[in-house]
C-alpha positions in Angstrom: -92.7 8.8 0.9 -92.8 6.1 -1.9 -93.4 2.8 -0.4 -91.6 -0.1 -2.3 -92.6 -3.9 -2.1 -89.9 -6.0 -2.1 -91.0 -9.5 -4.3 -91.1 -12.5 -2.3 -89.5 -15.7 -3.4 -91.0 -19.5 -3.2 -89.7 -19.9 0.4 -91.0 -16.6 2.0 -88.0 -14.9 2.1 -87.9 -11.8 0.1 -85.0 -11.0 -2.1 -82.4 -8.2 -1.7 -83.2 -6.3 -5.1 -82.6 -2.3 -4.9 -84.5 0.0 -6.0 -83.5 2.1 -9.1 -81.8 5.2 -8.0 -82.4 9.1 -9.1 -80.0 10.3 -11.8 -78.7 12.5 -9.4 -77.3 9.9 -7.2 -76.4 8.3 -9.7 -74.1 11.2 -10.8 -72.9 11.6 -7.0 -71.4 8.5 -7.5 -69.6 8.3 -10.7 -67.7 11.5 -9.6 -65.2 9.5 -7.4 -64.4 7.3 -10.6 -64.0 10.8 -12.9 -61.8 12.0 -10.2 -59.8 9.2 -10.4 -59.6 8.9 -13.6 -58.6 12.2 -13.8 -55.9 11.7 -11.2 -54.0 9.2 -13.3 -51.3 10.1 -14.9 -51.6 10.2 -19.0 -47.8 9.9 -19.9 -47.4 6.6 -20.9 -44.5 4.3 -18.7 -42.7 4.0 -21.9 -42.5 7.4 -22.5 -40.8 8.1 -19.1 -38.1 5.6 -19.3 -37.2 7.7 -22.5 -37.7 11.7 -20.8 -36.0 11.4 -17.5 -33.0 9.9 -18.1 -33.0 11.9 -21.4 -33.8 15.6 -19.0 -30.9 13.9 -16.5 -28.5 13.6 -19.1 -29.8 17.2 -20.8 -29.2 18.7 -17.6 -25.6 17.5 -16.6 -24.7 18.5 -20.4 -26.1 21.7 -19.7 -24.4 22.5 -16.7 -21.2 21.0 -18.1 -21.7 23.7 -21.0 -22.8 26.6 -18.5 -19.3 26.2 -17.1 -17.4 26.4 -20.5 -19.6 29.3 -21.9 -18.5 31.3 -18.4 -15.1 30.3 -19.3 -14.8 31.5 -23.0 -16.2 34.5 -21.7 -13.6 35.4 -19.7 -11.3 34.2 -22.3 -12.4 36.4 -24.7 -13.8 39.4 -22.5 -17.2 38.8 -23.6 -20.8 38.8 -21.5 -20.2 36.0 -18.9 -24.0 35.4 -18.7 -24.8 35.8 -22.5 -22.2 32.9 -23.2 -23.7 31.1 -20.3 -26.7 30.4 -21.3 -26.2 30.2 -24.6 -23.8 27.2 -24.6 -25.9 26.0 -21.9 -29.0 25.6 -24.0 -26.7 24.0 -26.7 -24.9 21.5 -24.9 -28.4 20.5 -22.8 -30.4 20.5 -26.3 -27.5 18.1 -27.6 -27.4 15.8 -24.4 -30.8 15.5 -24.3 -31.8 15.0 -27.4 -28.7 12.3 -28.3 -29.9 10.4 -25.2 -34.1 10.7 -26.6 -32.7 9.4 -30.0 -30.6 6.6 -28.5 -32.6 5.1 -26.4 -36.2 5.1 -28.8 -33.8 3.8 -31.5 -32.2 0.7 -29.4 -36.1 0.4 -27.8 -38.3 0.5 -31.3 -35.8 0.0 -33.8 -33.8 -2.6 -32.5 -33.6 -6.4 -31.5 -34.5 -7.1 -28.0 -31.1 -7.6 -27.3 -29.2 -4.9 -29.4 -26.0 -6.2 -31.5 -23.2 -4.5 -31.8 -23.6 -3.3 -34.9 -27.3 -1.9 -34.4 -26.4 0.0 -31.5 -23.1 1.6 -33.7 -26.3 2.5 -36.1 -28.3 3.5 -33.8 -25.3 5.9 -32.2 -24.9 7.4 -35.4 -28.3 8.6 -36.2 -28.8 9.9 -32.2 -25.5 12.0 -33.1 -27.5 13.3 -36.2 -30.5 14.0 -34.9 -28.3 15.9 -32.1 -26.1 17.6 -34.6 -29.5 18.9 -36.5 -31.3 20.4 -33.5 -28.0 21.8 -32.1 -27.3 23.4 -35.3 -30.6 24.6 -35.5 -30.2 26.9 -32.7 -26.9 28.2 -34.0 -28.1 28.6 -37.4 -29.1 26.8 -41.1 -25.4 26.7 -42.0 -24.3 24.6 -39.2 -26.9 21.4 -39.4 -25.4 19.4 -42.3 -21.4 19.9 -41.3 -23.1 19.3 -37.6 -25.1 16.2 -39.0 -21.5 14.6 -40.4 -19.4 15.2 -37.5 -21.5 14.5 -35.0 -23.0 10.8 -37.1 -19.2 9.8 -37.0 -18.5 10.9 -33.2 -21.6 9.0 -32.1 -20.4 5.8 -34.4 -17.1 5.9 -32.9 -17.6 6.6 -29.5 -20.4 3.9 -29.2 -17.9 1.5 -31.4 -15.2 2.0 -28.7 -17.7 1.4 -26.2 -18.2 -1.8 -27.5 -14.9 -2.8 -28.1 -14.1 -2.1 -24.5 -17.1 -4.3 -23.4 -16.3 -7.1 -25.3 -12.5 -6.8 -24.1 -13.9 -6.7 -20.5 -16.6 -9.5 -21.3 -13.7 -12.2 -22.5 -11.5 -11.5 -19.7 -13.9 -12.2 -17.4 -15.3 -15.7 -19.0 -11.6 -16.3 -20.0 -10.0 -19.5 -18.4 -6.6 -19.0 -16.3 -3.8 -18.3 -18.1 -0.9 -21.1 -17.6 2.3 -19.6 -16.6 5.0 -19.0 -18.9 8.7 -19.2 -18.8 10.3 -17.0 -17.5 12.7 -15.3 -20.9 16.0 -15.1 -20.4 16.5 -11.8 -20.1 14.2 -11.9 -16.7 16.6 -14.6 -15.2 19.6 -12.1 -15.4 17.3 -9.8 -12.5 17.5 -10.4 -9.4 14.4 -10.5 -8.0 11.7 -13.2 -8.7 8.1 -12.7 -9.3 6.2 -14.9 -6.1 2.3 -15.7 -6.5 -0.3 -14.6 -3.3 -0.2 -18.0 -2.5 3.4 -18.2 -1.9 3.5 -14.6 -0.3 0.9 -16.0 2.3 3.6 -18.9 3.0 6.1 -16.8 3.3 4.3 -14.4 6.4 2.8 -17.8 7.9 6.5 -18.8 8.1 7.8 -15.6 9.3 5.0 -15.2 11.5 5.7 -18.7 12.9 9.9 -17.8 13.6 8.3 -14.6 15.6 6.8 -16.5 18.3 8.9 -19.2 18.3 11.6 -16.2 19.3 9.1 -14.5 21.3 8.7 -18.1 23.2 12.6 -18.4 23.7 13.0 -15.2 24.9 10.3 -15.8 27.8 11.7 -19.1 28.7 15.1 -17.2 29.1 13.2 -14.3 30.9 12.2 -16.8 33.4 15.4 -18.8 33.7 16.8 -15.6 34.6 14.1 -15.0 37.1 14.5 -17.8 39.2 18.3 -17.7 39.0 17.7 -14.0 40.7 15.3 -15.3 43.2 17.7 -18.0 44.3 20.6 -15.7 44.7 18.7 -13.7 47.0 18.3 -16.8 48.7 21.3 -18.2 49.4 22.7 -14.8 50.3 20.2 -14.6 52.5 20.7 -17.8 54.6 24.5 -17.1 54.4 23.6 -13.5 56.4 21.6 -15.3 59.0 24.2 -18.0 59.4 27.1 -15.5 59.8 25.8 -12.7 61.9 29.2 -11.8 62.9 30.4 -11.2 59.9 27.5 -9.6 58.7 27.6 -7.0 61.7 31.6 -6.3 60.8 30.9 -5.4 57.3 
């Protein structure tokens, strides 16, 4: 065995310096940090938030288009699982792949917080780049008339979208309206339009006429009572007074 002098300092005390160790421990113990570097994953975080909701949209598409290819089958008396899968793969390649383009265009090609108008754009070339692998599967013929529907369904659909939101966004930071007057024609119906505040009054008040009637009705339940109780009474002390009579009847 190799005996190793440790070096002594001014004080005595000797220092705590290892010794150089063999290249094979050395390699014993960089294979935990290959391992775990192996271990990690090598798709980027970025990359995910694109795939999965990309695959999740792919795949409700798909199934959505499973359905309808089983149904032109029947229509048409045709191979239920040929049409199947074939619109299947169609409508999951066109979901996914209009949801991949989407989202990298609004995340790369895009302000931070997308416009209106850049996320119409951005709509529109997702619908393309749909259209064109869609059509690829169905054949050459079908990509550009794909490419020009599809550019204008996506530019649409997102513009609606955004119309919608906007709608929904002012109505929400929108002061209260003031009440109008009523138009004449609403004056010649007879019923009036009440607010929650006065329908609230108007059950507080008939709430309040129920138990006052419910309170009458038990002071006249007792009244009642006691004008029983002392009719029992007083025929009773008459019986005890007149015994005679009583016994006769």
């Amino acid at each position: 065995m190799k005996r190793i002098v440790l070096p002594t300092t001014e004080d005595g005390t000797q220092s705590n310096t290892q010794a150089p160790s063999s290249p094979a421990e050395t390699a014993a113990a960089e294979r935990p940090r290959l391992r775990q570097k192996q271990q990690q994953p090598t798709v980027s975080p970025e990359l995910m938030d694109i795939l999965v909701p990309s695959l999740r949209v792919g795949v409700a598409a798909g199934t959505c288009g499973i359905f309808s290819g089983m149904t032109f089958g029947i229509i048409r008396s045709a191979p239920l699982g040929l049409f199947a899968i074939v619109s299947g793969g169609q409508w999951f390649t066109m979901g996914s792949t209009y949801t991949a383009a989407r989202l990298t265009g609004l995340k790369y090609f895009a302000s931070e917080e997308p416009t209106s108008r850049e996320k119409v754009k951005v709509s529109a070339v997702a619908g393309g780049v749909a259209a064109t692998f869609a059509g690829a599967l169905r054949g050459r013929a079908n990509i550009l008339p794909g490419i020009f529907v599809w550019s204008l369904v996506g530019a649409g659909g997102q513009a609606v979208v955004n119309r919608w939101d906007a709608r929904a966004e002012r109505a929400a930071n929108a002061p209260p309206k003031e009440e109008k007057p009523d138009s004449w024609w609403r004056k010649l119906i007879p019923l009036t339009r009440i607010t929650e505040e006065d329908y609230i009054r108007i059950l507080e008040e008939r709430l309040l006429r129920a138990e006052a009637d419910i309170a009458l009705a038990d002071d006249k339940i007792k009244e009642l009572t006691e004008l029983k109780r002392k009719q029992e009474k007083e025929a009773a002390v008459a019986q005890t007074d007149n015994p005679a009579a009583s016994s006769e009847a």
